[in-house]
C-alpha positions as a Python dict, from the first residue, in 0.01 Angstrom:
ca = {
    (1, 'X'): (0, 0, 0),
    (2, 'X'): (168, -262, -160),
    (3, 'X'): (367, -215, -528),
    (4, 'X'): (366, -383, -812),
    (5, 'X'): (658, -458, -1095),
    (6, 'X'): (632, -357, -1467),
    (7, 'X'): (798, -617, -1596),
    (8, 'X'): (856, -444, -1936),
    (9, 'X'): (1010, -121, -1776),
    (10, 'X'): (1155, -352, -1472),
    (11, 'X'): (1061, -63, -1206),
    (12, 'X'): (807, -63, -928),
    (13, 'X'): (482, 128, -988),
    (14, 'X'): (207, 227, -700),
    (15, 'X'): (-139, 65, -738),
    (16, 'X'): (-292, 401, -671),
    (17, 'X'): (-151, 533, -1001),
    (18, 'X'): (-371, 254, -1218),
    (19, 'X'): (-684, 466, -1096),
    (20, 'X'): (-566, 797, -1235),
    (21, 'X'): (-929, 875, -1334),
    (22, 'X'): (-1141, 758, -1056),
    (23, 'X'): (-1326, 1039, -852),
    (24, 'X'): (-1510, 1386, -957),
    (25, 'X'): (-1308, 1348, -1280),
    (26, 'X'): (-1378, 1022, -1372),
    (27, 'X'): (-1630, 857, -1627),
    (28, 'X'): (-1881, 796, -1331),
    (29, 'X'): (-1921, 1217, -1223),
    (30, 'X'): (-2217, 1376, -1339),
    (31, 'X'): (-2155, 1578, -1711),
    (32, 'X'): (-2203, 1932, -1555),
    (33, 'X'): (-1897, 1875, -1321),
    (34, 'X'): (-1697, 1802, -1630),
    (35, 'X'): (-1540, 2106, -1737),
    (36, 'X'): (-1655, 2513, -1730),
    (37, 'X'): (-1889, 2695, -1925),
    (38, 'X'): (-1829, 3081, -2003),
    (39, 'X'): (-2141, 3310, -2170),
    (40, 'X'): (-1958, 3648, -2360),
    (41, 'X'): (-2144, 3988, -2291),
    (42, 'X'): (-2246, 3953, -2643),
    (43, 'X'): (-2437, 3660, -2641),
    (44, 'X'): (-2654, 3779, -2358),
    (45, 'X'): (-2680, 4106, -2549),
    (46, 'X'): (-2787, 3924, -2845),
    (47, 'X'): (-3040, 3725, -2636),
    (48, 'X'): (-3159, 4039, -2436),
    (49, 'X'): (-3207, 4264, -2807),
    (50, 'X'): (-3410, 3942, -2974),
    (51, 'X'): (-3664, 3954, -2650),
    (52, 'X'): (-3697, 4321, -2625),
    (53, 'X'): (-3767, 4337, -3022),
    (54, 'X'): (-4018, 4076, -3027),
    (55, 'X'): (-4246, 4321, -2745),
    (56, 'X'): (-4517, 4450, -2916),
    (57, 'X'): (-4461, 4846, -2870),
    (58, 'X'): (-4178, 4839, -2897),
    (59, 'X'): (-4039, 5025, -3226),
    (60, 'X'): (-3649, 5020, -3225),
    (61, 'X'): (-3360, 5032, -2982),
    (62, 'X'): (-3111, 5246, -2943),
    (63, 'X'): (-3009, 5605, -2863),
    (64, 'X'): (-3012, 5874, -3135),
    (65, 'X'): (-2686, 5874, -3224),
    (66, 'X'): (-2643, 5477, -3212),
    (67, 'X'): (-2970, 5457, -3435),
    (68, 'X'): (-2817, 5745, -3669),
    (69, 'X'): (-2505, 5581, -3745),
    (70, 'X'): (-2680, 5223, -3720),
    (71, 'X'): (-2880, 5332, -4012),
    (72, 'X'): (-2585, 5366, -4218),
    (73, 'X'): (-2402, 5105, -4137),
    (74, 'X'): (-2700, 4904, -4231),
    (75, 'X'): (-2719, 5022, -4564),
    (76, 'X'): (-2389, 4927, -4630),
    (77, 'X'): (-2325, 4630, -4879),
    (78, 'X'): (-2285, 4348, -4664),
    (79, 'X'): (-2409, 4511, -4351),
    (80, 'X'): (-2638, 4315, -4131),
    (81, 'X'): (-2856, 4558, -3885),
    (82, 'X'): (-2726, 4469, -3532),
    (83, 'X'): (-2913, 4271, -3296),
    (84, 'X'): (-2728, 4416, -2975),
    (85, 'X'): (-2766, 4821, -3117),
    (86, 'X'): (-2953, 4984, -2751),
    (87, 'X'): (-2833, 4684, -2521),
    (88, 'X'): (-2548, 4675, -2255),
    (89, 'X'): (-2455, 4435, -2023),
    (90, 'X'): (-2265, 4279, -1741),
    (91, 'X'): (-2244, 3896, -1701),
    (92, 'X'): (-2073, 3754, -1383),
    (93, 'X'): (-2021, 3418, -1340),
    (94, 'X'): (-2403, 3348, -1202),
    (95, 'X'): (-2587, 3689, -1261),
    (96, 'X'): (-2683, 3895, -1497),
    (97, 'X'): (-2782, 4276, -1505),
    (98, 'X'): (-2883, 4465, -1835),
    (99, 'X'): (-2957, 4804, -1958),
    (100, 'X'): (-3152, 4877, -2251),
    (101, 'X'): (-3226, 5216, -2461),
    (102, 'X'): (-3536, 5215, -2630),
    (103, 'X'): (-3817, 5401, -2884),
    (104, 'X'): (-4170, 5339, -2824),
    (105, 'X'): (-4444, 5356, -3029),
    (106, 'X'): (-4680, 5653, -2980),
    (107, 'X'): (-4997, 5519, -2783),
    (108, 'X'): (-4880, 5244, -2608),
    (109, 'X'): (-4841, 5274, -2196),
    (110, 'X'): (-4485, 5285, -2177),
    (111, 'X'): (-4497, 5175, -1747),
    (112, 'X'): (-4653, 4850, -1929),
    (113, 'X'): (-4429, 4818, -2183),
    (114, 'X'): (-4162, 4848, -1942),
    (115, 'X'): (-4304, 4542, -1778),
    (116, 'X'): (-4351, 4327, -2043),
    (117, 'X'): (-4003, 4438, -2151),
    (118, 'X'): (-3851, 4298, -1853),
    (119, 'X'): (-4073, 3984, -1803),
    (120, 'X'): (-3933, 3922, -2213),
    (121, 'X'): (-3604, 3974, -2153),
    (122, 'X'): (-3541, 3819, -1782),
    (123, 'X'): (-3734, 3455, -1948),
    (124, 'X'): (-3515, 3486, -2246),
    (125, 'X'): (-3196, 3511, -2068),
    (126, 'X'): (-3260, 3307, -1769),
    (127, 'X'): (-3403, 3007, -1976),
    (128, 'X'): (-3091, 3017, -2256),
    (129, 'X'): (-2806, 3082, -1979),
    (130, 'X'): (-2915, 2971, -1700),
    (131, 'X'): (-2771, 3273, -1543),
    (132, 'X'): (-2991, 3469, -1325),
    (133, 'X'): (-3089, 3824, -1398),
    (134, 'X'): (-3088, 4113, -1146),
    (135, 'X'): (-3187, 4371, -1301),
    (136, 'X'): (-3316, 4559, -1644),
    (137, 'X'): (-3315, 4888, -1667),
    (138, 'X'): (-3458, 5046, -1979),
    (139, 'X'): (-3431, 5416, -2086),
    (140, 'X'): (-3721, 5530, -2245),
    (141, 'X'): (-3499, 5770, -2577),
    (142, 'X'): (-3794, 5840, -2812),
    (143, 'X'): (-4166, 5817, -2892),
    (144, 'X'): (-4216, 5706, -3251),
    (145, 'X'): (-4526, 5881, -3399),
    (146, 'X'): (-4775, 5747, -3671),
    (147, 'X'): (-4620, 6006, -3923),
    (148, 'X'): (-4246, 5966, -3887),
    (149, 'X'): (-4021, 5808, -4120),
    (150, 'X'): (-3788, 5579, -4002),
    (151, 'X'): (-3437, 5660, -4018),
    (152, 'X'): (-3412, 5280, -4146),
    (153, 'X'): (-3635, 5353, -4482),
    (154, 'X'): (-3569, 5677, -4591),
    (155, 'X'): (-3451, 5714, -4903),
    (156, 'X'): (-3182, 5933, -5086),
    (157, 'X'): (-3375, 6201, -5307),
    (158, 'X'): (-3287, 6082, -5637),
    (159, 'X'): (-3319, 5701, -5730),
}
């Protein structure tokens, strides 16, 4: 290794240290080594709500209570109905696993529901994250029937 002399400062630098960004670092690594990439639990849950919603069949999610109190939350001024209400999830650094809590509409098979539900949410995810999905588990809370109101549209009883 031979040196070389600044002759501003009037010291002795290494030649090595002109090449500071040559390597996996450097302009010539690919873009995806550059840097890390982190996915919140609510993103995934947002993802994961949007593809179980858009299953026909499929009438709201949520448990009982989290619909209840949903409901009025929603009909606050301001309030936006959440996208994540009946999801749960755990997102590693590579995998993904999610839980869901559902209402069905009456009629529909809910073992083929269940299926499309997964095939929805496991392409979702996958294809926006990248991350891959082990498992969905969905919890069948409720059957909605023809004749129910739903707790989202009722209405007070005077106007």
């Amino acid at each position: 290794m031979s040196d070389t002399v600044n002759p501003t400062a009037g010291g002795k630098t290494p030649r090595s240290a002109s090449k500071a960004l040559a390597g996996q670092a450097g302009a010539g690594a690919a873009p995806e080594t550059r840097g890390r990439t982190t996915i919140a639990d609510s993103v995934v849950e947002k993802i994961a709500g949007m593809a179980t919603r858009e299953v026909p069949g499929i009438h709201s999610l949520g448990s009982g209570m989290a619909r209840t109190l949903g409901a009025v939350t929603d009909k606050v001024p301001g309030g936006r109905p959440s996208v994540s209400r009946g999801v749960k999830v755990e997102v590693g650094e590579r995998q993904a696993a999610v839980d869901l809590d559902v209402v069905v509409e009456y009629g529909v098979a809910i073992v083929d529901i269940a299926g499309d539900v997964r095939t929805s949410v496991i392409t979702a995810v996958e294809r926006m994250t990248s991350l891959e999905v082990v498992e969905v588990n969905i919890a069948v809370d409720d059957v909605h029937l023809p004749d129910e109101e739903d707790d989202e549209e009722t209405t007070g009883r005077v106007q």
